[in-house]
C-alpha positions in Angstrom: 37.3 12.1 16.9 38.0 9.7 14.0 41.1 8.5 12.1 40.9 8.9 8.6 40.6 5.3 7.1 43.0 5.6 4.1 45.7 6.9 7.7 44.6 3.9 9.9 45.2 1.4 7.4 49.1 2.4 7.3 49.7 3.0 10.7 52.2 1.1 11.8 53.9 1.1 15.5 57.6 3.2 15.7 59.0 1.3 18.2 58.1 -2.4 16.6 57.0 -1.3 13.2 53.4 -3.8 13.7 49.9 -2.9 13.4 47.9 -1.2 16.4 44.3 -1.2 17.4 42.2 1.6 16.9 39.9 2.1 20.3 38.1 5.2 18.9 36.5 6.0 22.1 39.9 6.0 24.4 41.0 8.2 21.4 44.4 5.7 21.4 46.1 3.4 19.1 46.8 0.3 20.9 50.2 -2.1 20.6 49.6 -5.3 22.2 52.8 -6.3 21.7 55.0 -3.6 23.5 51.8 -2.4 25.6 51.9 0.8 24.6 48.9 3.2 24.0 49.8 6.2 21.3 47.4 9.1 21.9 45.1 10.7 18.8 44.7 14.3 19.5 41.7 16.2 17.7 42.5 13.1 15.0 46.4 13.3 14.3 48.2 9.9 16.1 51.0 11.4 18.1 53.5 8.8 16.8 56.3 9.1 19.4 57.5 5.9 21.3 58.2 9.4 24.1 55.4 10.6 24.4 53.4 6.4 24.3 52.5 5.2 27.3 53.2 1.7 28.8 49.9 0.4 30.2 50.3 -2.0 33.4 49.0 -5.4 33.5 45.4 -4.6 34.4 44.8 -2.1 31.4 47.0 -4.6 29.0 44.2 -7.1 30.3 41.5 -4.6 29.7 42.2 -3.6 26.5 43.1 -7.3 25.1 39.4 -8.4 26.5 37.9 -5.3 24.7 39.9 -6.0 21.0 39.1 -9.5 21.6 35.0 -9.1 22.7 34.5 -6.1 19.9 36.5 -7.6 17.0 38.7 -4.6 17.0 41.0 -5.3 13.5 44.3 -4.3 13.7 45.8 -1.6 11.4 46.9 -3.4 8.6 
């Protein structure tokens, strides 16, 4: 499921207040910065630094390679 673009473009992290990455098909919005992965749930981003998850070193690594090797922009 898709974001709408006018929605991504605003999105902005709660916990830092930057710009995540969109990796449509994990279905999450990305923050490199605080390592946190915000679910998007039949296309609404659940927004809550509670419910984020903090990703561990290998899926930080994972994810940096793949916004990195697929030009993945952030939000805004």
């Amino acid at each position: 499921m898709s974001i709408e673009p006018a929605l991504l473009s605003i999105l902005a992290c709660p916990e830092d207040k930057g710009p995540l990455h969109w990796i449509a098909d994990e279905s999450i919005l990305y923050n490199v910065r605080t390592r946190r992965a915000y679910r998007v749930v039949d296309g609404i981003p659940v927004m809550l630094v509670g419910e984020s998850t903090v990703l561990d070193e290998t899926e930080h690594s994972r994810l940096t390679a793949r916004i990195a090797t697929e030009g993945i922009k952030p939000t805004f």
